[in-house]
DSSP file (Angstrom, degrees, kcal/mol; ACC not computed):
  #  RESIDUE AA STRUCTURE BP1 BP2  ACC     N-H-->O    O-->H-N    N-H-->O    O-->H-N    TCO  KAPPA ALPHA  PHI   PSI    X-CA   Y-CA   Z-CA
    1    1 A X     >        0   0    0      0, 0.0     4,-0.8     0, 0.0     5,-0.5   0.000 360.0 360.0 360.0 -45.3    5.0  -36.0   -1.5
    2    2 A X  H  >  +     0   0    0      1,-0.2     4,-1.0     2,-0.2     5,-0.0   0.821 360.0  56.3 -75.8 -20.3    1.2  -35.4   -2.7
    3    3 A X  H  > S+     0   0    0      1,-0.2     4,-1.9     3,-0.2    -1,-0.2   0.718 103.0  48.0 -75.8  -6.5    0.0  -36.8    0.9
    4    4 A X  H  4 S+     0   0    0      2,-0.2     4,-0.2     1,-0.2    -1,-0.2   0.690 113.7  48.1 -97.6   0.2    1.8  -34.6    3.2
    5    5 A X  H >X S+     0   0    0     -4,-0.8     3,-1.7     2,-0.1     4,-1.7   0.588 113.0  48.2-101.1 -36.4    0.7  -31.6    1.3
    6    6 A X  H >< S+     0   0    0     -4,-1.0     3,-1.4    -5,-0.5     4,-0.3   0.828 108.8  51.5 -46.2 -63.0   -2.8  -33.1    1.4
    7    7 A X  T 3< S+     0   0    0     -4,-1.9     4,-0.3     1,-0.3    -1,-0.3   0.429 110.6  55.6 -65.8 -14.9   -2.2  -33.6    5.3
    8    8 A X  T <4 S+     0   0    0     -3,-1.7     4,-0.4    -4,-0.2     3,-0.4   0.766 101.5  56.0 -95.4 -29.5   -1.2  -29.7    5.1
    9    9 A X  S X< S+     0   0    0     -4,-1.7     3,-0.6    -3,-1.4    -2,-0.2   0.494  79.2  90.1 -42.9 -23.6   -4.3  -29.0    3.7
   10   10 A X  G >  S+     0   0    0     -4,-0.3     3,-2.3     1,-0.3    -1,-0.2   0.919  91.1  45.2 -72.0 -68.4   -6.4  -30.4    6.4
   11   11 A X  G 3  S+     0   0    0     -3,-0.4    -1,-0.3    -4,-0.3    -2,-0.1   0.726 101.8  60.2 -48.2 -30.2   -6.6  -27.2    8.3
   12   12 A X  G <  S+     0   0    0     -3,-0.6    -1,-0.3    -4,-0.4    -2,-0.2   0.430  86.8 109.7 -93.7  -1.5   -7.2  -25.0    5.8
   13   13 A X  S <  S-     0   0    0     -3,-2.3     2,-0.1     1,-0.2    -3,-0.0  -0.285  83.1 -84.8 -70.4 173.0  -10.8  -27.0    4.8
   14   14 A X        -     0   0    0      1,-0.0     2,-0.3     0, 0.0    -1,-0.2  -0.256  46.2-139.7 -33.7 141.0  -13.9  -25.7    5.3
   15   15 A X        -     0   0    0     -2,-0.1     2,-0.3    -4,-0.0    -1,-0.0  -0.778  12.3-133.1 -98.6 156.9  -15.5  -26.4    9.2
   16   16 A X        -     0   0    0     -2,-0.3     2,-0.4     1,-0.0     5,-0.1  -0.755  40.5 -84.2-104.6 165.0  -19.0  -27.3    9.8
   17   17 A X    >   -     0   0    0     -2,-0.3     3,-9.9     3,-0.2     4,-0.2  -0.493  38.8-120.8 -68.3 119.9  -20.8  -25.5   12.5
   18   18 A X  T 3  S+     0   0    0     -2,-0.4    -1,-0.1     1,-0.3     4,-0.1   0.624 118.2  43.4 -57.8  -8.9  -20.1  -27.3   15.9
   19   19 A X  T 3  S-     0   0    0      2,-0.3    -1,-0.3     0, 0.0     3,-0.1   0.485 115.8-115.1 -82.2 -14.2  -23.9  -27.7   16.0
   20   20 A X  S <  S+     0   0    0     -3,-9.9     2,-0.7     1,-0.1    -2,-0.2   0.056  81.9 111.9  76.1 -25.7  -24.5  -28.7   12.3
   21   21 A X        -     0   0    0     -4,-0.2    -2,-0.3     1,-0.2    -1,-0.1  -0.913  39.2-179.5 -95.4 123.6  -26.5  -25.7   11.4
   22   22 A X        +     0   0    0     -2,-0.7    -1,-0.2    -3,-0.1     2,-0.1   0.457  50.4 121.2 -84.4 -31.6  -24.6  -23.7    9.0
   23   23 A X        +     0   0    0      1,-0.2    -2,-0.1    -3,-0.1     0, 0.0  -0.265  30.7 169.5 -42.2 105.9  -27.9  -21.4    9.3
   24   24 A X        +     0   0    0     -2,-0.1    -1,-0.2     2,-0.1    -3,-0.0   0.888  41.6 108.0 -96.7 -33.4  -26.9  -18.2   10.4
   25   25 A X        -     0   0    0      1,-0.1     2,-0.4     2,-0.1     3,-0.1   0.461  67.1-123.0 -64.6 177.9  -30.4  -16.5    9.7
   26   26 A X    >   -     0   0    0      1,-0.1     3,-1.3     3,-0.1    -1,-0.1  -0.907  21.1-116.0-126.9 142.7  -32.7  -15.5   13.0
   27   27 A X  T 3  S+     0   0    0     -2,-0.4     2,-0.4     1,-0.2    -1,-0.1   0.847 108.9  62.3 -51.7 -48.3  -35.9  -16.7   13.3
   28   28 A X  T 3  S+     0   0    0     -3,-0.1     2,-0.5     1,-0.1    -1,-0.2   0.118  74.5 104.6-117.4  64.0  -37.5  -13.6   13.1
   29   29 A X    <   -     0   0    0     -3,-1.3     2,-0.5    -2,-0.4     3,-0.1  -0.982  49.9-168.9-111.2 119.5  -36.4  -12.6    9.4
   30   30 A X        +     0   0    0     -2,-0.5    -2,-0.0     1,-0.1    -3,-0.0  -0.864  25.2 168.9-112.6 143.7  -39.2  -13.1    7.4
   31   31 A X    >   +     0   0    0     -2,-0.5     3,-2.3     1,-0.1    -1,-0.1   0.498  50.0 121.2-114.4 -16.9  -38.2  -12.9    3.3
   32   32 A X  T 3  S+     0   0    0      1,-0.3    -1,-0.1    -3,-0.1    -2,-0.0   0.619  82.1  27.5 -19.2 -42.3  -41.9  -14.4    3.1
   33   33 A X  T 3  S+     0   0    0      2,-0.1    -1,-0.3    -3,-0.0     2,-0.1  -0.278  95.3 133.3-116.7  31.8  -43.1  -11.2    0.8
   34   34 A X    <   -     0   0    0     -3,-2.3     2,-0.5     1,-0.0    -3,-0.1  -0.400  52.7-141.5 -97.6 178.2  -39.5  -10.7   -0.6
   35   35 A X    >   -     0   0    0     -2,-0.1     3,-1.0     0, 0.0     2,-0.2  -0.928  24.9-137.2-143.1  90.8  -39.3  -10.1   -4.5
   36   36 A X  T 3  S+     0   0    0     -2,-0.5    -2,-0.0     1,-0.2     0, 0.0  -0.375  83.1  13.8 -75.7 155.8  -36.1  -11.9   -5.7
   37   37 A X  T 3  S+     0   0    0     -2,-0.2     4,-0.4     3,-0.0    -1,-0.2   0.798  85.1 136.3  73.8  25.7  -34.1  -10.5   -7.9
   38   38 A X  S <  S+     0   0    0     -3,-1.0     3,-0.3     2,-0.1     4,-0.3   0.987  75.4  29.6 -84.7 -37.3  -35.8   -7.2   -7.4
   39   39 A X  S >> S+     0   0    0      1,-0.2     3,-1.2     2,-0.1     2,-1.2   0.965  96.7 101.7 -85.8 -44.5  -32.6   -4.7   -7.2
   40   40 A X  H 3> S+     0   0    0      1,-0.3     4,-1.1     2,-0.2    -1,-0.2   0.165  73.0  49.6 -13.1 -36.5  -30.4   -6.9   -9.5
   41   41 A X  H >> S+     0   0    0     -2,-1.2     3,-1.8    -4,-0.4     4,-1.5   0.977 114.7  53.5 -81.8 -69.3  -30.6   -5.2  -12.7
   42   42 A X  H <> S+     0   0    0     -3,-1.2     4,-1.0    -4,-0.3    -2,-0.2   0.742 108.9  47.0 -38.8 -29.5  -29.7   -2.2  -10.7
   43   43 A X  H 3< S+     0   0    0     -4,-0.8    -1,-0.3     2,-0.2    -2,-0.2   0.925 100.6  60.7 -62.5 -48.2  -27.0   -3.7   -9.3
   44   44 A X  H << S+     0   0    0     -3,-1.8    -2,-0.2    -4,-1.1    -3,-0.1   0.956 102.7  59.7 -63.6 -61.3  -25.6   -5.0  -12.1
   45   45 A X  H  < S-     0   0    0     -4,-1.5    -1,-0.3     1,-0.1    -2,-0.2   0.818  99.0-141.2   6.3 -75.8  -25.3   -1.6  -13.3
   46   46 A X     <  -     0   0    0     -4,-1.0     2,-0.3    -5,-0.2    -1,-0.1  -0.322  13.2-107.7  88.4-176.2  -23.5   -0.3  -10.9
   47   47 A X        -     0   0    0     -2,-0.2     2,-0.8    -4,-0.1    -1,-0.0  -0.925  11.6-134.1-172.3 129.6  -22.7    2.3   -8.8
   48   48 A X        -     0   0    0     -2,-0.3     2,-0.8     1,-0.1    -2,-0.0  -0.709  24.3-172.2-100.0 104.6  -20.3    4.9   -8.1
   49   49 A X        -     0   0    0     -2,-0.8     2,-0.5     1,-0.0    -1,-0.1  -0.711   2.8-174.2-110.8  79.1  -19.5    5.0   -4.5
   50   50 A X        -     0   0    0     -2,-0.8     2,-0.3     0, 0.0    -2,-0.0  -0.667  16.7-151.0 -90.9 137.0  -17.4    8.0   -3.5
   51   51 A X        -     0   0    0     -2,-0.5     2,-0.4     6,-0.0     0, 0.0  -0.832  21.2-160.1 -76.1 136.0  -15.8    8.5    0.4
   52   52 A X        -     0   0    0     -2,-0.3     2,-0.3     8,-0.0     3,-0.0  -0.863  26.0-110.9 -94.9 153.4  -15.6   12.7    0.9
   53   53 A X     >  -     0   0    0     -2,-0.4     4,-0.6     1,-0.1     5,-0.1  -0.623  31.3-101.0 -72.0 147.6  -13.1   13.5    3.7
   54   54 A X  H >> S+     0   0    0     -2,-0.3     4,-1.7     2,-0.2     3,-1.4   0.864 126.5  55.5 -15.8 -71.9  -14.8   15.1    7.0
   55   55 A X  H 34 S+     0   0    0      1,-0.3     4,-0.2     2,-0.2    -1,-0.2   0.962 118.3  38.1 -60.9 -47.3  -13.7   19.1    5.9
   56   56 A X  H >> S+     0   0    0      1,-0.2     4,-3.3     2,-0.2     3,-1.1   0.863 108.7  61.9 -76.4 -14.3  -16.0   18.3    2.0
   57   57 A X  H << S+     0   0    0     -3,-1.4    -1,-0.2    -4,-0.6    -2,-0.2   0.949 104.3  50.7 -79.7 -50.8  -18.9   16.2    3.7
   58   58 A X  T 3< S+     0   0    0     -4,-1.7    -1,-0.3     1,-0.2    -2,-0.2   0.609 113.8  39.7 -45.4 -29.4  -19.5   19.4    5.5
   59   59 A X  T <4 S+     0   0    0     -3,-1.1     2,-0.2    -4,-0.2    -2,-0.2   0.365 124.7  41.8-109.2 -34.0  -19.6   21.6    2.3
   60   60 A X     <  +     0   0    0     -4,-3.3    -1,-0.1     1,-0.2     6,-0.1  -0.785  64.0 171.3-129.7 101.8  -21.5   18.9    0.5
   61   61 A X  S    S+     0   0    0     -2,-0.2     2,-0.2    -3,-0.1    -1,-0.2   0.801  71.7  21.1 -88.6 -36.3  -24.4   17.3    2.9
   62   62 A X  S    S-     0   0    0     -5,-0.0     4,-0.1     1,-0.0     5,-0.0  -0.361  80.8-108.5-139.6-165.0  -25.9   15.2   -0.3
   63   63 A X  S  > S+     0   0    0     -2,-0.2     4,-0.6     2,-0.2    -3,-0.0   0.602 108.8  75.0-115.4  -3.3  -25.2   14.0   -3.4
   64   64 A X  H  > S+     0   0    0      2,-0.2     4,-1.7     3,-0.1     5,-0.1   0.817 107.3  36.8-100.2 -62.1  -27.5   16.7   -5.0
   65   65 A X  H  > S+     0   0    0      1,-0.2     4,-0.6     2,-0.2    -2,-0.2   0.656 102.6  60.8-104.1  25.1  -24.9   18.9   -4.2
   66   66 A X  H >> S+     0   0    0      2,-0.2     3,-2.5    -4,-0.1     4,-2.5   0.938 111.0  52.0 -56.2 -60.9  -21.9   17.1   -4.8
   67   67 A X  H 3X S+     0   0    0     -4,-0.6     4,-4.5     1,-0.3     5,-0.2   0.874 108.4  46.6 -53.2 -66.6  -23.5   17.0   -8.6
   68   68 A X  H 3X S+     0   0    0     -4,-1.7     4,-0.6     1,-0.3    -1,-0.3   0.574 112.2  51.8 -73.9 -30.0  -24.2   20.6   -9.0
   69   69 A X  H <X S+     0   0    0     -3,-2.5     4,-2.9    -4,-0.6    -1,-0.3   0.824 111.4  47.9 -88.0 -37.2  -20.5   21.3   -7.6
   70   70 A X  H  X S+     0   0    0     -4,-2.5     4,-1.4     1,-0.3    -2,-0.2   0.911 112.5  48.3 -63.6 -40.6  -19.1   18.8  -10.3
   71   71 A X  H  X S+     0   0    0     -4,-4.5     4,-1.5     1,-0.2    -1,-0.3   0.842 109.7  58.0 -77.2 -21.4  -21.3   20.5  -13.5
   72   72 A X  H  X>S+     0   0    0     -4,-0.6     4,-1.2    -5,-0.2     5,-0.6   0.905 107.4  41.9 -93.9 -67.5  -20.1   23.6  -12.4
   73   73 A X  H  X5S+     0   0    0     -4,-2.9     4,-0.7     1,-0.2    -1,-0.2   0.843 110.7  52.3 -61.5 -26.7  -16.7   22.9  -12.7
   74   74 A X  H  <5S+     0   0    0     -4,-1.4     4,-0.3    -5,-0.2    -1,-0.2   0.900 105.4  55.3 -78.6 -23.0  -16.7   21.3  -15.6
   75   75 A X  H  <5S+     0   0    0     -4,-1.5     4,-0.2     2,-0.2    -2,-0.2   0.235 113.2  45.1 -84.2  13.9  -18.6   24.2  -17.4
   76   76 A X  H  X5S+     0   0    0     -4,-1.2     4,-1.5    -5,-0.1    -1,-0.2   0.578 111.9  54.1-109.4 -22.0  -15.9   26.5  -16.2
   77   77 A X  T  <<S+     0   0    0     -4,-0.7    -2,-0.2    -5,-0.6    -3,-0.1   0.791 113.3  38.8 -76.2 -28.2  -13.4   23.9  -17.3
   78   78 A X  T  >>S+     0   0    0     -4,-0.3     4,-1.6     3,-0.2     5,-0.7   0.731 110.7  62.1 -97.6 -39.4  -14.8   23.7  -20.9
   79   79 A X  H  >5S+     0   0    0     -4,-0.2     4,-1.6     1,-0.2    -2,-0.2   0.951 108.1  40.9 -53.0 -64.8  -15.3   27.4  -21.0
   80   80 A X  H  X5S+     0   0    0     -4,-1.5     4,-0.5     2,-0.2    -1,-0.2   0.564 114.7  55.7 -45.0 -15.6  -11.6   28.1  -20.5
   81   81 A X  H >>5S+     0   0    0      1,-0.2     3,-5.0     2,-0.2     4,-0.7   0.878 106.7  48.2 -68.8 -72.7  -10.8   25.2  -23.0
   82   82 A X  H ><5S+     0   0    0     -4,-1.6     3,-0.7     1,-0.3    -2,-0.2   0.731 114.9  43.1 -27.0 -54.4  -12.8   26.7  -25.3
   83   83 A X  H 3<<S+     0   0    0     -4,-1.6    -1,-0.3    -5,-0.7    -2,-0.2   0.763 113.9  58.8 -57.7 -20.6  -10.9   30.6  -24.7
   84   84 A X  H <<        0   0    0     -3,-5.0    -1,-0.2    -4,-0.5    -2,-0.2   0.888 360.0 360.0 -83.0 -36.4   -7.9   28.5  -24.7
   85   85 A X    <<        0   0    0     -4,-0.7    -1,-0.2    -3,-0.7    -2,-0.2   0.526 360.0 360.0 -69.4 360.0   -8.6   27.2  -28.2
């Protein structure tokens, strides 16, 4: 039983590159001057990566005012809490 699911397995390996070079890279990318690790901490972070639909991308051109649209609403949302309370 455990060779014919090995023998199903077969397909499913890794391929090598019908040339041998697994090297996808082009010759003329040079990393020569490159700083590793240089965004990483930032990365690690994170980042909050919103899509707008077409009709809001139009209303909000940046992320500057995306921001401005969001405090706005929230200080009209805590202002009514507040009235509410």
């Amino acid at each position: 039983m455990r060779a014919a699911q090995r023998g199903e397995n077969d397909s499913a390996m890794k391929k090598t590159h019908p040339n041998g070079d697994m090297d996808d890279m082009r010759r003329e990318y040079d990393f020569s001057k490159g700083i590793r690790g240089k965004y990483a901490k930032r990365y690690a972070e994170g980042t909050n990566v919103v899509f707008l639909d077409p009709d809001l991308v139009k209303a909000f051109p940046n992320s500057a005012a995306v921001n401005r649209a969001l405090r706005s609403l929230v200080t009209a949302r805590a202002r009514r809490h507040r009235k509410a309370s």
